[in-house]
N, C-alpha and C positions, 0 to 999 in steps of 0.2 A: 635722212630720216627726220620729219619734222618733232620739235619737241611735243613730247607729251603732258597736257595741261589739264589739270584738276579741279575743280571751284567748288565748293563746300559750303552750302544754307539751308535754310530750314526749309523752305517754303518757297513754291510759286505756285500757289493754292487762289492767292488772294491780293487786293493792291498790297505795294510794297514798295519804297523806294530803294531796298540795299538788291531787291529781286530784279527789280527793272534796270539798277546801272549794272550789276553782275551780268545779267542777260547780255546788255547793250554790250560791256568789254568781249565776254564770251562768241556772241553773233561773230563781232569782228575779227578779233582772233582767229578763228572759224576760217573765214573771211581769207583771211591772211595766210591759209595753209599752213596752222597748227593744227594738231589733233586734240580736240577738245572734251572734256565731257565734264558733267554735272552730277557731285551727290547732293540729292535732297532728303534732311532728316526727316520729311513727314511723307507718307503714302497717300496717293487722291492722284487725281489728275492734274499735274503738275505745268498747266499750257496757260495761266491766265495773259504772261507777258508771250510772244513769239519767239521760239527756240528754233534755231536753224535746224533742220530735219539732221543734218551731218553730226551735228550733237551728240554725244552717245549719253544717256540720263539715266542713271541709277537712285534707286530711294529705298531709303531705312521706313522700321514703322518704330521710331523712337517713343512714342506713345503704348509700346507694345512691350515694353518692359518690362520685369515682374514687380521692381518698383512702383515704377505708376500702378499695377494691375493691385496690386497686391497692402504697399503699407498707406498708398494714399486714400486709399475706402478705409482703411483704419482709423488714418486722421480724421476723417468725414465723420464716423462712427464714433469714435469714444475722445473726439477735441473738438467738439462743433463748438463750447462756448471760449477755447484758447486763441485768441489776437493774432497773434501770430501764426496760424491755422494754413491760410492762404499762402505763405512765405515757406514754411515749410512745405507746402506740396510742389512749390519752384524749382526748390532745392532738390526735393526728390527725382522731380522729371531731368532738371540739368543733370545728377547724376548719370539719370537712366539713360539719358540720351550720351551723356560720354562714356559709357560701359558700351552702345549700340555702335556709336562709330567708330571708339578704340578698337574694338573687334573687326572690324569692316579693313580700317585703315592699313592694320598690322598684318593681315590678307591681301591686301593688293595694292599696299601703297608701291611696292616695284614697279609697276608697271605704267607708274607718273615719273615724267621728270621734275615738274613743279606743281605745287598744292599751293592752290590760295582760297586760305580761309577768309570768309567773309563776315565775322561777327566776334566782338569782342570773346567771348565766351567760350568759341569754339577755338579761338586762339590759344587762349591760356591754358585747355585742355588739349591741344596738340602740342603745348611749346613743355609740357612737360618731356614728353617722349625723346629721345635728342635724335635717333635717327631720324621723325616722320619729318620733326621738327628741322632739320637742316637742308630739307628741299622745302619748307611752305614760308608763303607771302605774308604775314597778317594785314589784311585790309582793312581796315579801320575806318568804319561807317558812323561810330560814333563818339561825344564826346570823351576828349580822352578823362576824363571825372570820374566816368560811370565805373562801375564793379565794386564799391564796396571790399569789404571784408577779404571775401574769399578770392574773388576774381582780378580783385586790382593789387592789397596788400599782398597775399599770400603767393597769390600765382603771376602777376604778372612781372616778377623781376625772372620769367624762364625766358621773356622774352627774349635772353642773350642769345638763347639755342636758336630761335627762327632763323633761316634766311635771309629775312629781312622784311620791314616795316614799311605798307603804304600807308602814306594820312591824307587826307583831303580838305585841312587847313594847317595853317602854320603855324599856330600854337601847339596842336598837337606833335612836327615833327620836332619841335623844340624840349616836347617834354617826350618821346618816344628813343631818341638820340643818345639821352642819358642811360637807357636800354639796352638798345643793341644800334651800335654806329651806323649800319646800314639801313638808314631810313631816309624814306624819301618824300615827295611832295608833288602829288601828281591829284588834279581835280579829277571830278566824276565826268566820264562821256555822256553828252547829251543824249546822244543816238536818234533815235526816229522816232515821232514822226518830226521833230523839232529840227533837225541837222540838217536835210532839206532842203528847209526855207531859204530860197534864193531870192526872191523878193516880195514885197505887203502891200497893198492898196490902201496907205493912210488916209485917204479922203473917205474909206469904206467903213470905217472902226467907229463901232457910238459910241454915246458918252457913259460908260462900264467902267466902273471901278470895279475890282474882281479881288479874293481870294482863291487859293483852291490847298488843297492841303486835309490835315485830320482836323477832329473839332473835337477838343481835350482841352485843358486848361493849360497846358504847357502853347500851345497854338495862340492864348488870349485872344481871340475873336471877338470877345465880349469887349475887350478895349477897343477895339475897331468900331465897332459900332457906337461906341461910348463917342469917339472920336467925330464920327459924322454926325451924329445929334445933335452938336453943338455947331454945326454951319452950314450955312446954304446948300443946298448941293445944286442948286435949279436942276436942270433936266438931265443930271448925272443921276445913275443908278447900284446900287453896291450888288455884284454876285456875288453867293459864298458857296463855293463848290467842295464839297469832298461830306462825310458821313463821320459820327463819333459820338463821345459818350457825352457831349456839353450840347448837341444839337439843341434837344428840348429846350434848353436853359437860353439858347441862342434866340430861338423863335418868340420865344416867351418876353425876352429884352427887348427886342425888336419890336413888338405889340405894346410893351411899357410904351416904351421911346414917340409909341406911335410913328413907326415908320414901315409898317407893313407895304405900304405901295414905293415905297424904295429900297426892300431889300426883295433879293429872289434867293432862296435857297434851293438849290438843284439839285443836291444827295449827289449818290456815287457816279460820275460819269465815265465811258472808255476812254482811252488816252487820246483819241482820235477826234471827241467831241470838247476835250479839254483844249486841245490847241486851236481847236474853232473859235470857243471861248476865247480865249488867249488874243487869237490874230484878232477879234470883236470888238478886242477892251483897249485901256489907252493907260490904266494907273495900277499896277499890283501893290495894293496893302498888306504890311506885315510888319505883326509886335510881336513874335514871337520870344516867349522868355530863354527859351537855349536852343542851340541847332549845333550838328556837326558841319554842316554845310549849308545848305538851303538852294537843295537844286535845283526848284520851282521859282527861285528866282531868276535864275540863268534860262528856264523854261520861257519865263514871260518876257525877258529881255530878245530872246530869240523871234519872241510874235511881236515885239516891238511895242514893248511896255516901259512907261518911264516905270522906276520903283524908290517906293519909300517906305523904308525899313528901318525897325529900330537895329541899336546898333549890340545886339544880343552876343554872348558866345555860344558858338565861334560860327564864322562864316561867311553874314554879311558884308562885312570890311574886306574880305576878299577878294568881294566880286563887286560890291559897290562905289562906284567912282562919278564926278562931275556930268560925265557926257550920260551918264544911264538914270541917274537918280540921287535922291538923299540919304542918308545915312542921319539917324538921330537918336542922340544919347538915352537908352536906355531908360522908361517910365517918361521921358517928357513928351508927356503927352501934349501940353501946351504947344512946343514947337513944332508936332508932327499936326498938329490940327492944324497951322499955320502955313506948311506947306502942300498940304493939299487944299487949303482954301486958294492958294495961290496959284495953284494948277490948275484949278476951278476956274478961277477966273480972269485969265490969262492962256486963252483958246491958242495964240502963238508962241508961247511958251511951252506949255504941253504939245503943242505937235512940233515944235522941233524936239523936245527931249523923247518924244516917240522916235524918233528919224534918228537920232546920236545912239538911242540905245539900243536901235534895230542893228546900227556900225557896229555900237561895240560887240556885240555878239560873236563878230566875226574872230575874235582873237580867242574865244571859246572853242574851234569848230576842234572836230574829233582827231586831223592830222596831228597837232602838235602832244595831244593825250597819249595818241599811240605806240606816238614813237617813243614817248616816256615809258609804255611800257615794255615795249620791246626791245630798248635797252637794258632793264632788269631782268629780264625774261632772261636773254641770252648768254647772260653773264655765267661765269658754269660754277 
């Protein structure tokens, strides 16, 4: 009998990176003659990423709580002018939503042999439980920092109950360890359409500087651009792909800066017109101020992108080495202006660190992910 496999998120409603690498392990798995199936806490139609048909997919309406129904029009209603207004109705829904799954879980968690939760939050409300708790994963999509009060103080030392700890940098299995022993250290699968790629037409790729990603201030795009303002670009050009709430403020810089005819901003694209992108460009820029991972790095490395990144927590220092790209400490902006002027202008230099870092890629591919998981998996 093949093991029976659980995976637990909110959403594949909409982009998402914790949605799209669960999918991609899940497909595989899949794939691999497990039995797999997906809870998602939100109802809609849940197909934005590709789910293998053999998937079996179940969904909560975690929004359908008498909490949210119920005390958060209250807050609305008699705390419009209290600060903390918004925080509170988080509070409420994270409740609601752990009363929606606990209820769910405690009904049919038999019928899994292993649960893997995919978000901090959903961890800490299963690692109270100690039975659901000693068959689930926690996957750990984000900094290990985040939770606060409730979620990291309070609840996260039940971590001992889980099964045991994925992370997907090493800082985090260093402080997750301290936890619960069994934790481990296994990147994110690229999956498709990026895994694929068996070979590039480097002579075909223009001169495309690219981002692709959200556009929030944790993103800092606005340093990116700050960045190219200050140097030639000759007939290089910056994409900045992806949608968010700093967009306006991005465009608006851009037209300061006076460099409307060297930036393109293209909004949301499908995953499929991204790696187009991707194989197009030749330089992935990124100052992001925190990451768990930075999969979109390993995305562009795969299309055969040099990359220059700052050297943020956590993530970058992971995947960035010699042969792919730079690595640059953190706000020096100076030094990072420096190396892509050098990229710039140094046409054989950029296209061999295109070529090294289309290679390194290869020691990313999904084989060796897998089997990382499938050693934990089996473990009884």
């Amino acid at each position: 009998m093949p093991k029976k496999i659980l995976f637990i998120y909110y959403q594949n409603l909409k982009p998402g990176g914790v949605a799209r690498v669960m999918i991609n392990l899940a497909n595989e798995l899949c794939e691999s003659g497990y039995d797999v199936s997906i809870l998602f806490l939100m109802e809609g139609d849940n197909k934005f990423y590709k789910i293998n048909p053999k998937i079996k997919i179940h969904t909560l309406d975690s929004f359908g709580h008498w909490g949210v129904n119920k005390i958060n029009p209250l807050l609305d209603r008699y705390l419009k002018k209290f600060r903390h207004r918004y925080s509170l109705k988080k509070y409420v829904y994270d409740f609601g939503q752990w009363d929606v799954m606990n209820k769910w879980l405690k009904n049919n968690q038999s019928q899994f042999d292993i649960i893997i939760s995919c978000w901090y939050k959903l961890s800490a409300q299963i690692s109270v439980n100690k039975i659901i708790a000693s068959k689930t994963l926690a996957w750990e999509h984000s900094n290990f920092e985040v939770g606060g009060k409730i979620w990291g103080d309070i609840l996260r030392p039940k971590y001992k109950n889980l099964k045991g700890v994925i992370c997907i940098n090493k800082a985090s299995v260093d402080y997750y360890k301290t936890l619960n022993p069994n934790t481990f250290l296994i990147p994110n699968l690229i999956g498709e359409p990026f895994e694929s790629i068996e070979k590039i037409d480097f002579d075909s790729k223009k001169n495309h500087l690219i981002y692709v990603g959200r556009l929030d201030e944790d993103k800092n795009v606005s340093s990116i651009i700050d960045v190219i303002s200050n140097i030639d670009l000759k007939d290089f050009i910056f994409k900045v792909i992806g949608e968010g709430s700093e967009l306006e403020n991005l465009k608006r810089l851009a037209e300061d800066k006076k460099l409307q005819s060297k930036i393109v901003f293209t909004g949301q694209l499908s995953i499929d017109q991204i790696k187009n992108e991707l194989l197009g460009s030749k330089i992935f820029l990124f100052m992001s101020k925190t990451e768990a991972f930075g999969m979109v790095l390993l995305e562009a490395m795969f299309c055969g992108n040099g990359l220059l990144s700052y050297d943020c927590n956590y993530g970058p220092s992971d995947i960035i080495n010699q042969n792919n790209g730079f690595l640059i400490p953190m706000n020096d902006k100076i030094l990072f202006q420096e190396k892509l002027k050098d990229l710039i202008d140094n046409n054989d230099k950029l296209n061999q660190l295109n070529r090294t870092a289309f290679e390194e890629s290869k020691n990313w591919k999904k084989e060796g992910v897998l089997e990382k998981w499938m050693t934990i998996i089996t473990v009884k």
